[in-house]
Gaussian input, Z-matrix of N, CA and C with variables (Angstrom, degrees):
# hf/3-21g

backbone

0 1
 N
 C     1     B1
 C     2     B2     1     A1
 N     3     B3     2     A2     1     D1
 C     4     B4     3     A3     2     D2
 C     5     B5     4     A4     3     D3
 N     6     B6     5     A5     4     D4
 C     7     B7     6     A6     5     D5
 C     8     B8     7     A7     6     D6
 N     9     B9     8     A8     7     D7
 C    10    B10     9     A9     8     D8
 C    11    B11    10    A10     9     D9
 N    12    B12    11    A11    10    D10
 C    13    B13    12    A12    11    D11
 C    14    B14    13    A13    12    D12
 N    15    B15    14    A14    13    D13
 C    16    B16    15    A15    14    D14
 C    17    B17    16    A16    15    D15
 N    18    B18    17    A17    16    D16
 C    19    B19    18    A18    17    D17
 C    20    B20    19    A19    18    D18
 N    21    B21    20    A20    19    D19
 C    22    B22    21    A21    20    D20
 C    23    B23    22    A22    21    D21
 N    24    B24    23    A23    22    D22
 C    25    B25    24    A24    23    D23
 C    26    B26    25    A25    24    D24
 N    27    B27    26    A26    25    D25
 C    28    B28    27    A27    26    D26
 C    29    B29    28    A28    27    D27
 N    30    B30    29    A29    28    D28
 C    31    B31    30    A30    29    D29
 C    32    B32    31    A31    30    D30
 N    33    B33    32    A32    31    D31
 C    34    B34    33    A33    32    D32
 C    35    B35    34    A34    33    D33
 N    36    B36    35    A35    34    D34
 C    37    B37    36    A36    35    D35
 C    38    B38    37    A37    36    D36
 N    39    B39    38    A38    37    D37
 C    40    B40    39    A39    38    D38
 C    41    B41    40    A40    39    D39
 N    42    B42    41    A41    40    D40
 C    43    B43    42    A42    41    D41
 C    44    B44    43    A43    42    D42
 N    45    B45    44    A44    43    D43
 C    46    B46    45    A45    44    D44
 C    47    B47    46    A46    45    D45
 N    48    B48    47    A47    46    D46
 C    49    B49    48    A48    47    D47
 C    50    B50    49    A49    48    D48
 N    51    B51    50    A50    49    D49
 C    52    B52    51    A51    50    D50
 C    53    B53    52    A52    51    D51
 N    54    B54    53    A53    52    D52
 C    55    B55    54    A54    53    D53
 C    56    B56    55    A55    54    D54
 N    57    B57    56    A56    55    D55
 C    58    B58    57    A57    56    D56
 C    59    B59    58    A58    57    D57
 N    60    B60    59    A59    58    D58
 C    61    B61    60    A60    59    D59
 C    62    B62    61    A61    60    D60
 N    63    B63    62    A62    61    D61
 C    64    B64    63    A63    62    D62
 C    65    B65    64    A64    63    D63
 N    66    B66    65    A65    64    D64
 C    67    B67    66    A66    65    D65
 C    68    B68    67    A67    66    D66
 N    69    B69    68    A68    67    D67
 C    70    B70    69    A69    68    D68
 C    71    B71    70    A70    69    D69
 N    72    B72    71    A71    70    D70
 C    73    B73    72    A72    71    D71
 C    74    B74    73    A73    72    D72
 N    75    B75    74    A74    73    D73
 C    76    B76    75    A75    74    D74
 C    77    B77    76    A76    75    D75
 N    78    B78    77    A77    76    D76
 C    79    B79    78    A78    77    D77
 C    80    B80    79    A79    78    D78
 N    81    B81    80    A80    79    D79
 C    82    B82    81    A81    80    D80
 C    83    B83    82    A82    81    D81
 N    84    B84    83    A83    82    D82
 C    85    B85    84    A84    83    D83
 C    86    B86    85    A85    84    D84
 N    87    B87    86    A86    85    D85
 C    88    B88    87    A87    86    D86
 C    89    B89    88    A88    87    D87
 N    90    B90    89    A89    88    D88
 C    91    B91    90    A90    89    D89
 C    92    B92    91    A91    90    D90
 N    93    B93    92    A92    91    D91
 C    94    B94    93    A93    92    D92
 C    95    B95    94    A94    93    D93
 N    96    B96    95    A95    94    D94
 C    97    B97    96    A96    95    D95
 C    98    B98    97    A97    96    D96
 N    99    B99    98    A98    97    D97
 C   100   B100    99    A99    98    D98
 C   101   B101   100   A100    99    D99
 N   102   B102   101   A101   100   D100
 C   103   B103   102   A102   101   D101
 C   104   B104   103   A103   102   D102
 N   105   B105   104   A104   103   D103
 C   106   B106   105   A105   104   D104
 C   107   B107   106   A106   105   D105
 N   108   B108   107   A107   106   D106
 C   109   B109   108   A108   107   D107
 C   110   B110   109   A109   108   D108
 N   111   B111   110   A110   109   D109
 C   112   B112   111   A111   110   D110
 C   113   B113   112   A112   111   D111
 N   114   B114   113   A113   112   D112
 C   115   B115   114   A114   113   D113
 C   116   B116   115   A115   114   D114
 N   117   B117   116   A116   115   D115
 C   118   B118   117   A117   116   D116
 C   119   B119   118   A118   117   D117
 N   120   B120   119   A119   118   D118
 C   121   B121   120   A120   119   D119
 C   122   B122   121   A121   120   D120
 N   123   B123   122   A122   121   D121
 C   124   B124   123   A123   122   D122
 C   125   B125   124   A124   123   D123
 N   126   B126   125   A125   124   D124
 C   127   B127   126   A126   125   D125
 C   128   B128   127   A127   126   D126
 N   129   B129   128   A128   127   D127
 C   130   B130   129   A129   128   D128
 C   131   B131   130   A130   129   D129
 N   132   B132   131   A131   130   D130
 C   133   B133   132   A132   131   D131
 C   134   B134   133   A133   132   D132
 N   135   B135   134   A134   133   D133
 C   136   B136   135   A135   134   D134
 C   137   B137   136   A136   135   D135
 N   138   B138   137   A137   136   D136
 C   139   B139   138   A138   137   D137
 C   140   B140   139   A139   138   D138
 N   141   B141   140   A140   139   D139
 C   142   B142   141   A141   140   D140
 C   143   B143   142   A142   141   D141
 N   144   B144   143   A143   142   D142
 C   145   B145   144   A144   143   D143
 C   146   B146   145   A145   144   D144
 N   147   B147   146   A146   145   D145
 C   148   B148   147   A147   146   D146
 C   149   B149   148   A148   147   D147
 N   150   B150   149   A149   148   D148
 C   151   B151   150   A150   149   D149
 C   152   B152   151   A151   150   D150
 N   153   B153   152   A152   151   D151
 C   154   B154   153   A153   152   D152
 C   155   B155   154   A154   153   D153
 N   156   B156   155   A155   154   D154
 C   157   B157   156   A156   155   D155
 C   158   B158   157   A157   156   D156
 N   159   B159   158   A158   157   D157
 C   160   B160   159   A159   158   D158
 C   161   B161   160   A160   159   D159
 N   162   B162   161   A161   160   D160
 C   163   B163   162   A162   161   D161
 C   164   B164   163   A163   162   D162
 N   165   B165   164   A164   163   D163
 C   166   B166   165   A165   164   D164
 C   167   B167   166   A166   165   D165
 N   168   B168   167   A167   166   D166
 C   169   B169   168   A168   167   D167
 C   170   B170   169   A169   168   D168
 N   171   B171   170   A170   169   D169
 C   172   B172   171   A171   170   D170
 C   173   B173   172   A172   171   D171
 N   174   B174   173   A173   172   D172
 C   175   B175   174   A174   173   D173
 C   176   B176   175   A175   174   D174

   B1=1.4394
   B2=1.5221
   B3=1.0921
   B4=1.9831
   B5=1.5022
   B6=1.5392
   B7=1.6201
   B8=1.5583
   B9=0.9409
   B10=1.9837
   B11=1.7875
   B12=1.3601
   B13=1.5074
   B14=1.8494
   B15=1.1306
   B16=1.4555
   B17=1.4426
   B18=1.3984
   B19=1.4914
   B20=1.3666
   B21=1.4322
   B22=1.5869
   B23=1.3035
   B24=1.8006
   B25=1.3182
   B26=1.4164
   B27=1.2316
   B28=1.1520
   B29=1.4057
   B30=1.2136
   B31=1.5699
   B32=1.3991
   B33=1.2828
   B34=1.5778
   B35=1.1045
   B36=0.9144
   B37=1.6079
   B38=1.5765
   B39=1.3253
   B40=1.6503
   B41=1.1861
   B42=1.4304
   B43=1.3815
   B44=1.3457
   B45=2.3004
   B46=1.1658
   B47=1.7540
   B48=1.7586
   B49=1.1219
   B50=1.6222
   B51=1.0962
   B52=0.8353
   B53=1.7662
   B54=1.2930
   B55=1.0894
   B56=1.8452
   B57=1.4275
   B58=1.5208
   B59=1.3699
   B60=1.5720
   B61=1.4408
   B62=1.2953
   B63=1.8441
   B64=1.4679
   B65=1.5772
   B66=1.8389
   B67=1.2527
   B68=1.6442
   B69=1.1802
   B70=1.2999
   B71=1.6977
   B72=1.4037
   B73=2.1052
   B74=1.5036
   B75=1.7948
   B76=1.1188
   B77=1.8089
   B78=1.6164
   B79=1.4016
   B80=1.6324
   B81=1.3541
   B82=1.5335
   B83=1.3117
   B84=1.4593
   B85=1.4858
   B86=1.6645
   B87=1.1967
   B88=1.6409
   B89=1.5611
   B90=1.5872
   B91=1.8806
   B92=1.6403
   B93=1.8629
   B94=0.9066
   B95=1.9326
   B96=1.4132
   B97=1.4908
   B98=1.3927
   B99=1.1698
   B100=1.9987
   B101=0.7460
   B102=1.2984
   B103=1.5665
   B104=1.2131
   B105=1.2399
   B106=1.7778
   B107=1.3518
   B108=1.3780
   B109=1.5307
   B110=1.9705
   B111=1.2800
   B112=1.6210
   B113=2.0413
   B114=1.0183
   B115=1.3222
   B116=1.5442
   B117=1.1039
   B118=1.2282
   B119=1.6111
   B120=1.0418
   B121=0.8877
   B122=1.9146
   B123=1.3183
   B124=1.3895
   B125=1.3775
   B126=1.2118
   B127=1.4574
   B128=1.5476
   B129=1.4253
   B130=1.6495
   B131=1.6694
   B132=2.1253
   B133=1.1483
   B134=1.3388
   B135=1.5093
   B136=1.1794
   B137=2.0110
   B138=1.3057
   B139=1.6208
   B140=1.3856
   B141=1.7834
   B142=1.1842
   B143=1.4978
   B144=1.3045
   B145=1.4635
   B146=1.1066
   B147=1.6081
   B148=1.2310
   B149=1.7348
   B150=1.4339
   B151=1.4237
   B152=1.3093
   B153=1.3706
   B154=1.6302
   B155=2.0644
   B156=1.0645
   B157=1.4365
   B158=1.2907
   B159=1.3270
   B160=1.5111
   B161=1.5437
   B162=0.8804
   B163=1.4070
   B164=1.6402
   B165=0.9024
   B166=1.4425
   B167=1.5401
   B168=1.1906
   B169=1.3780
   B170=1.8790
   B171=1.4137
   B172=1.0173
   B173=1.7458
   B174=1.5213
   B175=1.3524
   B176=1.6176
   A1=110.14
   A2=121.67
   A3=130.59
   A4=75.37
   A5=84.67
   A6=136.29
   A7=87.00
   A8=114.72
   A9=138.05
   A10=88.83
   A11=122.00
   A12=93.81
   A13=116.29
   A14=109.80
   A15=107.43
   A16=130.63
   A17=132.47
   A18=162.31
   A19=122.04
   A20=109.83
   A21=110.08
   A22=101.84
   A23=119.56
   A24=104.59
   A25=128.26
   A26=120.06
   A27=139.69
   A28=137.13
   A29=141.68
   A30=112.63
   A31=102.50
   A32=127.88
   A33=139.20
   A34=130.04
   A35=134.21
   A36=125.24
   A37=116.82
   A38=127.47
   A39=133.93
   A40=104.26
   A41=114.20
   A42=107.24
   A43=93.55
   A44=118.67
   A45=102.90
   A46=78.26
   A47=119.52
   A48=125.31
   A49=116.95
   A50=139.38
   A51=146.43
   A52=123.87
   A53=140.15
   A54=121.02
   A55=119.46
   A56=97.10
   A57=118.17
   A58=108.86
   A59=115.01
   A60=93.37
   A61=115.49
   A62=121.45
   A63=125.74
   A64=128.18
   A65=114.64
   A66=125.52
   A67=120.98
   A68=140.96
   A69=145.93
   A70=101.45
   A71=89.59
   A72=80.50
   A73=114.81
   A74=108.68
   A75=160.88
   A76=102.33
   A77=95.31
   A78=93.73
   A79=109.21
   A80=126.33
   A81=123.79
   A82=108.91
   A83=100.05
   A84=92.65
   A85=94.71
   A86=140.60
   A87=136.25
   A88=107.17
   A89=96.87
   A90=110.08
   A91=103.36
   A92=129.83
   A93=100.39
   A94=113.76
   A95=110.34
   A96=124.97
   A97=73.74
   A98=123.53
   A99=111.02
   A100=120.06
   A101=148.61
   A102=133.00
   A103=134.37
   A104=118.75
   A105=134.16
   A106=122.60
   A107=107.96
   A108=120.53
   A109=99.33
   A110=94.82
   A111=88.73
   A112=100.03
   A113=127.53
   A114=139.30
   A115=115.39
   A116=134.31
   A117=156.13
   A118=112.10
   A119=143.76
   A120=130.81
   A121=126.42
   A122=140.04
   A123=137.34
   A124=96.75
   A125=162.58
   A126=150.73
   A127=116.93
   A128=108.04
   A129=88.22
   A130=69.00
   A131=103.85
   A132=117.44
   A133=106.92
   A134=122.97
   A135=135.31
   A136=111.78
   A137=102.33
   A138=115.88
   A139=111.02
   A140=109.75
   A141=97.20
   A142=133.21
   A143=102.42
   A144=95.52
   A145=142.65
   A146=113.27
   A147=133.41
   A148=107.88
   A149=114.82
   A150=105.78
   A151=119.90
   A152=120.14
   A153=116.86
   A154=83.02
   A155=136.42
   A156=118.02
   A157=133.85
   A158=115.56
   A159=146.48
   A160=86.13
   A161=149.21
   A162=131.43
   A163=117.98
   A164=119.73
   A165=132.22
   A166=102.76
   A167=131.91
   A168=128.96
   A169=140.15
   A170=127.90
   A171=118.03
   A172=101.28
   A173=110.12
   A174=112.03
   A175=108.80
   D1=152.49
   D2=-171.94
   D3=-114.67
   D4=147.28
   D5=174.58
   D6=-25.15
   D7=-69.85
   D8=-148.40
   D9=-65.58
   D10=-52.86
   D11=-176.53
   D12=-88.25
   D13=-16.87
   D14=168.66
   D15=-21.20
   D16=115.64
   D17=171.68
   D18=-74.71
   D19=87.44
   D20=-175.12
   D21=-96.28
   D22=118.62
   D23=145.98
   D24=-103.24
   D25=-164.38
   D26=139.63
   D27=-3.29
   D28=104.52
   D29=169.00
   D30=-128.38
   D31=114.21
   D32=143.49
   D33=-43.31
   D34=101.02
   D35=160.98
   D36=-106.97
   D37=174.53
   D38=-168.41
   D39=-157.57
   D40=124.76
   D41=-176.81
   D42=-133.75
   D43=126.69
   D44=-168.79
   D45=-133.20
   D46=-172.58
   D47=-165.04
   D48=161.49
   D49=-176.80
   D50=170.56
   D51=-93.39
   D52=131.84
   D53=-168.31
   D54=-61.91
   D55=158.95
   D56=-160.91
   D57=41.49
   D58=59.12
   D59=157.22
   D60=-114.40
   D61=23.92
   D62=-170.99
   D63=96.19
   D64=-10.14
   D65=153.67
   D66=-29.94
   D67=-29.66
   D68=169.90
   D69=-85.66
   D70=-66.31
   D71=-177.01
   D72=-24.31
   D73=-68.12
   D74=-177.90
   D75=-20.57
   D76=-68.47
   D77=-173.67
   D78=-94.19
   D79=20.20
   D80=175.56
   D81=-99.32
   D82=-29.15
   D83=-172.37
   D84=-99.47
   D85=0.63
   D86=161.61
   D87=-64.46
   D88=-33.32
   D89=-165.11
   D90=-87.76
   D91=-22.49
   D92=168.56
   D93=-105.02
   D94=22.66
   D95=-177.25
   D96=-81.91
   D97=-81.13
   D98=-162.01
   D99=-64.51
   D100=-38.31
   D101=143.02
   D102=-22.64
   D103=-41.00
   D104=135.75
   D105=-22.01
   D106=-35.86
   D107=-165.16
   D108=-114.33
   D109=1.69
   D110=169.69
   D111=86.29
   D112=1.52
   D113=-177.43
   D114=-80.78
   D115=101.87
   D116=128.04
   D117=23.11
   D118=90.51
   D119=-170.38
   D120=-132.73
   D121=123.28
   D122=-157.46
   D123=-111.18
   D124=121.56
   D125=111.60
   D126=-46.42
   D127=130.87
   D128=-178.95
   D129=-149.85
   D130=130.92
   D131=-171.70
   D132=-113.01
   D133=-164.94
   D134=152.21
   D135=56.76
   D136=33.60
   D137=172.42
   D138=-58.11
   D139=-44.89
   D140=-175.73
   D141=-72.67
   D142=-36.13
   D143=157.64
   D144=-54.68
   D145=-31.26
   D146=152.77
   D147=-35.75
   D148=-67.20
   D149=177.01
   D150=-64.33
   D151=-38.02
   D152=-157.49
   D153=-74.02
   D154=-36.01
   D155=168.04
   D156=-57.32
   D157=-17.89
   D158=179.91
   D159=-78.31
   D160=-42.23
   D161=-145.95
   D162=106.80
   D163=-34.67
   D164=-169.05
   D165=-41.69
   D166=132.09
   D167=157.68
   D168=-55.76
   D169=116.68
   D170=-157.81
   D171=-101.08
   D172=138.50
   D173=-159.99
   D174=-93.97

């Protein structure tokens, strides 16, 4: 495929764990490795609280 028809998507990642095991380190320095590379990058934190306020059950 040439430059011109090329298909960028998306990439998701999830990073879950137990506390202090480096999940924050972990994904800042993944987020400024691609940024390095000119890559686009969103962090969006603090979901779980987001759910455990939702109601959602915490395991």
């Amino acid at each position: 495929m040439s430059a011109d028809n090329e298909v960028f998507r998306p990439v998701t990642a999830a990073i879950n764990g137990t506390h202090s095991t480096g999940k924050t380190t972990f994904i800042n320095e993944l987020a400024d490795l691609l940024r390095r590379d000119r890559i686009e990058v969103a962090v969006v934190a603090d979901l779980g609280i987001d759910a455990v306020e939702a109601g959602l059950p915490r395991r």
